[in-house]
N, C-alpha and C positions, 0 to 999 in steps of 0.2 A: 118325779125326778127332783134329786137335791138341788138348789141352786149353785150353777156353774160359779168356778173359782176364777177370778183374771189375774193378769200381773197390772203392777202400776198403780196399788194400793198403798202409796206413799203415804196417807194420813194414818193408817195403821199402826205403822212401825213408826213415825213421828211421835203419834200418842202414845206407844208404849215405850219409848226410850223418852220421850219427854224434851226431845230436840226439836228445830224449826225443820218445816219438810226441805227447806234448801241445803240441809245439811246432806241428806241422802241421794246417793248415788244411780238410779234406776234403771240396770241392766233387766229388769222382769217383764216394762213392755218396750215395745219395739216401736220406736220414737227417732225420726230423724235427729241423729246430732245434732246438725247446722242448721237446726230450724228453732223458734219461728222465724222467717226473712224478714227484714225491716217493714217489707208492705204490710203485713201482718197488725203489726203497732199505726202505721200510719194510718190505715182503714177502721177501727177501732175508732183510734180519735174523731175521724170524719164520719162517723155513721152515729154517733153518741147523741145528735141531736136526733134522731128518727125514734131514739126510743119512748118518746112520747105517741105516737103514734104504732098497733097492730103491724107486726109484720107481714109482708106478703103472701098469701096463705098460698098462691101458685109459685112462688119462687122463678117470676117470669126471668126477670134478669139472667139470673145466676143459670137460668136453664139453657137460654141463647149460647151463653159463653160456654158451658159444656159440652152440650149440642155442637158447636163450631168443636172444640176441640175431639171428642169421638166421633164427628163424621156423620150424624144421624140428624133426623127431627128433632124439635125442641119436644113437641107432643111423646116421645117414646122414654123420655126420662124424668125420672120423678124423683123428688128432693126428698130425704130422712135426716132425723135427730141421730145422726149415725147412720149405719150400715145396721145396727143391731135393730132398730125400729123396722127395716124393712124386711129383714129378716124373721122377725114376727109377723110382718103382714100378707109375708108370702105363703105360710100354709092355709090360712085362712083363707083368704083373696081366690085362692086359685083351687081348695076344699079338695088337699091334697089327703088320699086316703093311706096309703103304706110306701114309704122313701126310703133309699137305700144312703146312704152316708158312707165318703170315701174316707176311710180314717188311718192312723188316727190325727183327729184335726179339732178344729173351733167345736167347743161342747155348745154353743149357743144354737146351734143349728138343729140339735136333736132338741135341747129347751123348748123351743121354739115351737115345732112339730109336736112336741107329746101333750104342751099348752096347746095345740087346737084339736088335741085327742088324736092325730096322726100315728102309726105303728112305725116303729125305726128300724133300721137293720145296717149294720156298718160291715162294708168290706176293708178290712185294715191291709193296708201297705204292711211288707214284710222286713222285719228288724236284719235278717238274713239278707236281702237284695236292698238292703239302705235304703229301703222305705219310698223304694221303686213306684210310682201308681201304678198301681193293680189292675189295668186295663183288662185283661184277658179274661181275670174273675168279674167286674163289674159287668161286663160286654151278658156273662156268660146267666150271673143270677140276672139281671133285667129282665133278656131276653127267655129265661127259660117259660116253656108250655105252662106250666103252672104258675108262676110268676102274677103277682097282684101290686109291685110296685108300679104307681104312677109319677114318681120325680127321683132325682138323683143329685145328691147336693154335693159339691166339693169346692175345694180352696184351692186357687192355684194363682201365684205358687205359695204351696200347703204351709197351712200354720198348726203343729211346730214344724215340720221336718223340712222344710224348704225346700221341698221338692217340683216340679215345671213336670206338666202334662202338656208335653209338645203339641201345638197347631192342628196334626196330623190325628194323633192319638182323639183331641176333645172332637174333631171331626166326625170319627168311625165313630164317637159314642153320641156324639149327638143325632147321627143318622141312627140309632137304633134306636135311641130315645122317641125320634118323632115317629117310627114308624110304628109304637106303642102308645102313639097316643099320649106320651109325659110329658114331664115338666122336667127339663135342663138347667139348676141354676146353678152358677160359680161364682163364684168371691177372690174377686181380684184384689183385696183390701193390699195387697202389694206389691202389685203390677207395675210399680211405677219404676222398679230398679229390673226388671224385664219387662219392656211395652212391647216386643216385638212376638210375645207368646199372647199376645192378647186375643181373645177373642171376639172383641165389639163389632169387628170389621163381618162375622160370619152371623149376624143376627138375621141379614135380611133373606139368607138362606133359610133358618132355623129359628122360626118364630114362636116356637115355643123356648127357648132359651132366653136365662134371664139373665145381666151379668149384675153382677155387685160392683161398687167402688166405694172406696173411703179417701177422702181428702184430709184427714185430720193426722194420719200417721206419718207422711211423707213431708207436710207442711207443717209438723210438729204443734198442730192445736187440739191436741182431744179432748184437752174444758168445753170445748167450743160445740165440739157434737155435731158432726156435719157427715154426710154420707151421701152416695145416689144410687140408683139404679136406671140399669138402659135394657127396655125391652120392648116388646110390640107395643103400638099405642093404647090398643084396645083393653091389652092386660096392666097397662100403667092404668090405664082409666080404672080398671074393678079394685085395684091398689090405692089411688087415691081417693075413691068410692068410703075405704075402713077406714083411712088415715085421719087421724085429730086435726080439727083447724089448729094453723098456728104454729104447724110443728116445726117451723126452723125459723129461731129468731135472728132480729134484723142484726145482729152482729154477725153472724154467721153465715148469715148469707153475702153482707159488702165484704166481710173478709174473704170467701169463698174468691167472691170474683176478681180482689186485688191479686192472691195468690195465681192463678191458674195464668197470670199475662208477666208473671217472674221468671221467663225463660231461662235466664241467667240463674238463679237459684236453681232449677231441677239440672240444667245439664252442671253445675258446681258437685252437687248431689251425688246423683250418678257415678260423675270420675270417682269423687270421694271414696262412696262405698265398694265400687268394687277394689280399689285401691286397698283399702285398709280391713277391707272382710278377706283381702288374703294374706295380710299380714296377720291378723289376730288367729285367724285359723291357724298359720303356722307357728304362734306361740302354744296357741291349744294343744297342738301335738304334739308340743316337746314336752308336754308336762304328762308326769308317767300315770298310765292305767287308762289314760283317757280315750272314750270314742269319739273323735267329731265328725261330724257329717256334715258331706255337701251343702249349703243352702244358695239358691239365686233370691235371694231377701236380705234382708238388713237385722237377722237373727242368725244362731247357731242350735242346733239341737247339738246337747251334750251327754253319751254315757257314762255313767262315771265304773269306779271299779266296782268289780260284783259284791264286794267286803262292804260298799258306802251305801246308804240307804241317799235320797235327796236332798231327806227332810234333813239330814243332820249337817249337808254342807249349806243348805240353803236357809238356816238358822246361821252356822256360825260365821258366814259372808252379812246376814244381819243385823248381825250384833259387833260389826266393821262398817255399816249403814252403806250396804251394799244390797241390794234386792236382785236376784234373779229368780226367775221362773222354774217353781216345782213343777215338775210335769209326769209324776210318778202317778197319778191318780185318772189320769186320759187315759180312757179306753184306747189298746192296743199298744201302749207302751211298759215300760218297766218300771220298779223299783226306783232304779238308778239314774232317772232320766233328766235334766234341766234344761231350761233356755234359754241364751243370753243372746241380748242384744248387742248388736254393734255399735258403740259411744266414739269419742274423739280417744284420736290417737293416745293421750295421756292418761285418761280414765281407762280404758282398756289394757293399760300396760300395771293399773293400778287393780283392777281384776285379775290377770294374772299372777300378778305377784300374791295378793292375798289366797289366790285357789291352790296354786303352789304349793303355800308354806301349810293349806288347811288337809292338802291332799297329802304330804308330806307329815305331819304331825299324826293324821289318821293311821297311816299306815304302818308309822314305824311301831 
């Protein structure tokens, strides 16, 4: 498999405009506007002297504070350089032999799996019911007689299409999952602007379920590389078993713990987003030809007209050192697909206007 494409390859388009990266604008990844919070800097400075000294190769700290805040053991969660790290070490770790993949979503998850020689098989949300989770198809290959998947990977809520696989829903599949003997894992990498779809609170039912989280998207540090996972103890132990010493350095981890006690910062957040993800959505739709769709995230999945290839709106928003996200190339989507972040209210009004006049210039 080729190497997966991301957004938020800001040195890219720097190097080839020949401009400093603070010039460009980054609606490609999905990045808290209002972050980083001030704690962020101040922890930073106060952790600066530890870096003469190995970081904590158990991330004891940072785990307690987690731990308190999902409700579980410290023992049941295990610290990554990202979310992507432990998403590599989950087909290995657990010698997952053929996964079903709810798409279309995160490429890194089939990466992942075909790096430990695992068989993929994606059941894609349907462009028709706006990228509805496909519960009834996923329920259905799992479960069938001949069926030889052993795990079933999905995002929620799903990156791109922002769509929530209600409490109810991950329930009935996780009861099918265990009673196959699988592996349940989700990726909550944006759970934090819906907490109440979560499902950390159902692990102790459903121990073969593994969840993902990221801290670095909502608290605006992904230099920083910081992720977790919460699942049974036993299966955190065969995971930290493959993991590198060393893997999360000491800035990342004091900053980890300053973030997660800035109540103030997430519930500011929160209001934010949902405030101005419905204002921008309703600029979206006034501008002509365009699909937007629902998201409960801090992204937009956008169709463009069937006349506009991606590539060509997502070139000339870059060459205005604006990045958004091609998404033409993810299994299960279109041509004409991209995905924009939601930025402060002024940058956003500064998206629109250039998609506008690009959508407008296209067409006439």
């Amino acid at each position: 498999m080729m190497q997966p494409t991301h957004g938020g390859n800001v040195y890219k388009v720097a190097q080839k405009q020949r401009i400093p990266v603070e010039r460009i604008t980054d609606f490609s990844a999905s990045i808290n506007p209002l972050g980083p919070p001030a704690a962020v800097l101040r922890a930073i400075r106060s952790a600066l002297k530890q870096i003469v000294h190995y970081p904590d190769p158990d991330c004891w700290q940072l785990r307690q504070e987690l731990a308190r805040q999902c409700g579980v053991d410290p023992d049941m969660i295990l610290v990554g350089n990202g979310s992507t790290e432990l998403i590599h070490l989950l087909p290995r770790a657990l010698a997952i032999k053929a996964a079903l993949i709810i798409g279309p979503t995160f490429e890194e998850y089939a990466r992942a799996l075909m790096d430990a020689e695992s068989s993929v098989q994606y059941v894609h949300a349907r462009r028709a019911e706006r990228f509805h989770p496909p519960l009834n198809d996923v329920l259905r290959q799992f479960s069938a007689k001949q069926s030889k998947f052993d795990a079933v990977f999905l995002c929620n809520p799903n990156n791109p299409t922002g769509q929530v696989m209600n409490r109810l829903a991950m329930r009935e599949l996780a009861e099918v999952v265990d009673r196959r003997q699988g592996w349940l894992i989700v990726d909550e990498a944006f759970i934090d602007y819906c907490q109440e779809q979560s499902v950390v609170s159902m692990l102790s039912e459903h121990p073969r379920m593994m969840v993902l989280r990221s801290l670095t998207k909502f608290y605006a540090m992904p230099g920083l590389r910081i992720g977790y996972l919460v699942g049974a103890s036993k299966v955190v132990d065969q995971l930290k078993d493959r993991q590198p010493p060393w893997s999360v350095n000491s800035l990342a981890q004091e900053v980890s713990r300053a973030v997660l006690h800035d109540h103030a910062f997430a519930t500011q957040s929160r209001i934010f987003m949902k405030k101005e993800r419905s204002r921008f959505v309703r600029g979206l739709r006034s501008l002509s030809g365009l699909r937007v769709y629902s998201s409960a995230a801090n992204f937009v999945l956008i169709e463009l007209p069937a006349s506009i290839c991606a590539g060509e709106v997502t070139d000339r928003l870059a060459s205005e050192r604006l990045l958004v996200r091609d998404c033409s190339t993810l299994p299960g989507l279109t041509a004409q697909m991209i995905r924009v972040a939601i930025r402060t209210a002024n940058e956003n009004r500064q998206l629109l206007a250039a998609l506008g006049a690009c959508l407008s210039k296209r067409q006439s």
